[in-house]
N, C-alpha and C positions, 0 to 999 in steps of 0.2 A: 422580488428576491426568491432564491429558489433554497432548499436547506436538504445537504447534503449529507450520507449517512455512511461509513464504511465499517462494517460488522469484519473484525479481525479474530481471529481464537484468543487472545490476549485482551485487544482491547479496544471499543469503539472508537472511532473518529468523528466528531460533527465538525459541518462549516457551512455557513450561512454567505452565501454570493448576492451581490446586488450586480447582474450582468455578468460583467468579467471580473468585476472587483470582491476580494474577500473581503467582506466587513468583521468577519469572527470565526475560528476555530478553537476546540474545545478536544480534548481526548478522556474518555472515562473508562473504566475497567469493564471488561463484559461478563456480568454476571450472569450464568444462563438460570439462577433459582429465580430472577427479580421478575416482580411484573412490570404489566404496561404502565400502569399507576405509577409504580417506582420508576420507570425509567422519564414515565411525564413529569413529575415532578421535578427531576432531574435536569430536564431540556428547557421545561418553562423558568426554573431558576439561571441554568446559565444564561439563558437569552437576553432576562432579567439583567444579569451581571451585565453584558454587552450594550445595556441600553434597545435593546432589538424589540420589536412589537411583534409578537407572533402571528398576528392578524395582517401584518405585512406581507408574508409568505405567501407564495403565489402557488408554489409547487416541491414536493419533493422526490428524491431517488435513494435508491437506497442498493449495495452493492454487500454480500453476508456472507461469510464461510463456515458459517452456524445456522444450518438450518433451522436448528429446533428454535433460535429467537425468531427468524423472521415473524412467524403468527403475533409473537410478543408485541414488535417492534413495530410491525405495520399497524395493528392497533394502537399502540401509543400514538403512532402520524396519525392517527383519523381521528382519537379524542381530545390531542391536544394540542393538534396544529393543523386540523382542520381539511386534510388531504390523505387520499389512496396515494402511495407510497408507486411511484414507476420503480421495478426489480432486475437489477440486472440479470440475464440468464434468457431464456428459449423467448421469442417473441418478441426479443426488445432490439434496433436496430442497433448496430456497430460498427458499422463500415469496416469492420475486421474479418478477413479471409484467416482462416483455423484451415492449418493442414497438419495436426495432430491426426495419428491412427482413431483417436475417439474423442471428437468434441465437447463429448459431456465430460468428460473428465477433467477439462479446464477450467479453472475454479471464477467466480466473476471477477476479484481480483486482479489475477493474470490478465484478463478480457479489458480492466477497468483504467491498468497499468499501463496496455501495450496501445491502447487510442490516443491517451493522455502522451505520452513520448511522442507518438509520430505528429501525434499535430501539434508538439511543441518543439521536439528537435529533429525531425525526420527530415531527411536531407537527398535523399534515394539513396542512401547509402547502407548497407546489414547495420543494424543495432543488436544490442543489449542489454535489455530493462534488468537492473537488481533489487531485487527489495528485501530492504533489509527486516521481516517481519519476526514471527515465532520459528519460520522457517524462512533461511534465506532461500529467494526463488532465481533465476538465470531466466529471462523470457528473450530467447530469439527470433528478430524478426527479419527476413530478407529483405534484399535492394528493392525488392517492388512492395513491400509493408505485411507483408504474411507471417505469421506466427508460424512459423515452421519447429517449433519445439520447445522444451522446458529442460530444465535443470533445478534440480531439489537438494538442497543440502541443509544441516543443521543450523537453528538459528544462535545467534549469538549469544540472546540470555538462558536459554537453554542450554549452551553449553557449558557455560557462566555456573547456572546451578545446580545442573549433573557434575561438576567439578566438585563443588561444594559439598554436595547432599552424599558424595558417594567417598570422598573421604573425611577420616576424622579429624584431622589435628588443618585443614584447609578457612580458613574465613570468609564469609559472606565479602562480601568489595565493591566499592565504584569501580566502574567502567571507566578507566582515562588511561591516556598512551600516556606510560612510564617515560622515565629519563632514559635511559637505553636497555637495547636487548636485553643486557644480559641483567639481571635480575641481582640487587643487591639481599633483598628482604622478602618477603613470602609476599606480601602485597604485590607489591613491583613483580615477582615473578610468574606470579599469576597474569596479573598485565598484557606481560608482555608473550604469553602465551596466547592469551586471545584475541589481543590487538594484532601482532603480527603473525599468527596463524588464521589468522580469518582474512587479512589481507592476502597473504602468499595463499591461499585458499581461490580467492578471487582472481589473479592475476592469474594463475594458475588455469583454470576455470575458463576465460576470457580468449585466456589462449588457448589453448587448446579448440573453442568453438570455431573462432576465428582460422584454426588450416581445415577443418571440416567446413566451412564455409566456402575455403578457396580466395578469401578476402582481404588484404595485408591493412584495410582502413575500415574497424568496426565501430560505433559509437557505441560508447558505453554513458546509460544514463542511469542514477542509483535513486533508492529513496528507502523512505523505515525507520525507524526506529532511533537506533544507535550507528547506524548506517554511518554518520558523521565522524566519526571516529575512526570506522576501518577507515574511510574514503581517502581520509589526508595521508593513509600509510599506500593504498594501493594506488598507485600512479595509473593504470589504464584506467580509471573510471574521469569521464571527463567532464561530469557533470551531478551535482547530489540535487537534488528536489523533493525539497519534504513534502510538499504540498502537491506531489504528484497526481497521487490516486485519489483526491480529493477534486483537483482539476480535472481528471478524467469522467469523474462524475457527472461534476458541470456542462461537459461536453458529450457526454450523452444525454442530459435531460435535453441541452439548448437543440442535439441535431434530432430527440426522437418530437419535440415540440414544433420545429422547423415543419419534420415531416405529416404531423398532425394536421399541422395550419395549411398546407398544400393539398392531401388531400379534404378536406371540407370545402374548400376553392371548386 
């Protein structure tokens, strides 16, 4: 069993794979004051909860858009689940051609998102990874699998509580698509502000990639968060996967292990 780690600005991701199969995922908030201790305690309880034996663990990875946890976080992998943490970033393979103007600027994310799509719905056809994170991301890949660019936009709960925070008489809210557009009640009109402005955002978005592309057939595949909710309003996304960037993972430990066990041969 290998145990999977996705460090988000918002909020951790674990999942525990036996092979291909997820046996448990878990989401926890990412505190950057906690220590490793705290976070162990944390992981050896959920595993706990799952019925999982941490001594099962074979190996882990771990993918961060918070650098300052990683030192945290890989410490916690070595005292309480018994493994130096594989990091996505310089050194670790990908089978991902990056033709950004500066590949460090690619977050591992983006890297972790755009493996996980192509080797589950890459078709040779231009794609469109979304993620629905703190920031929704647009990752473009061409017909032959290449990250040829990024799109950065606002994420949803942040927009959600820049709404909030920046007027007075507004209320905190669930995220759910209202009964229709137009907006009876302050609830509902908030709603429906950010459910169908983040869709018509995206489709928007999509398109527009798609005639700079030259492409009239782009897949679009989402994942994130709340992701769920824009998805059923935006008709060009033709695919939501929550458990994306958590499978991309998977498929980097299993190909950089592959490659391990070849070269020792």
């Amino acid at each position: 069993m290998i145990f999977c780690i996705d460090i988000g600005n918002t909020n951790i991701k674990y999942a525990v794979f036996d092979g291909e199969k997820l046996k448990a995922s878990f989401r926890v908030s990412s505190l950057k004051t906690a220590t490793s201790d705290e976070y162990g305690v944390v992981v050896r309880d959920l595993l706990r909860s799952a019925e999982i034996d941490g001594k099962e663990i074979e190996g882990v990875i771990l993918s961060s858009v918070i650098p300052s946890l990683n030192y945290t976080v890989e410490h916690m992998c070595r005292d309480y689940l018994g493994h130096r943490p594989l990091v996505v970033g310089p050194g670790l393979r990908t089978g991902l051609n990056i033709r950004t103007e500066n590949t460090r600027e690619v977050g591992s994310d983006i890297i972790v998102d755009c493996v996980a799509a192509l080797a589950k719905y890459g078709e040779g056809t231009p794609m469109i990874c979304i993620d629905f994170g703190t920031a929704t991301t647009f990752d473009v890949l061409s017909a032959k699998g290449e990250l040829v660019g990024v799109v950065i936009a606002p994420g949803i709960r942040g927009a959600l509580d820049s709404l909030v925070s920046g007027t007075a008489k507004l209320p905190g809210i669930e995220l759910e698509t209202p009964p229709s557009v137009i907006g009876k009640n302050t609830v509902h009109c908030m709603q429906s502000g950010i459910v169908y402005g983040f869709a018509g955002l995206v489709e928007n978005i999509v398109a527009k990639i798609g005639e700079e592309l030259g492409s009239e057939k782009v897949k679009v595949v989402a994942t994130g968060g709340m992701g769920s909710i824009v998805c059923r309003e935006a008709h060009c996304i033709d695919v939501f996967d929550r458990m994306l960037t958590l499978d991309g993972l998977r498929i980097l430990y299993q190909m950089n292990q592959t490659e391990r066990s070849c070269q020792k041969k």
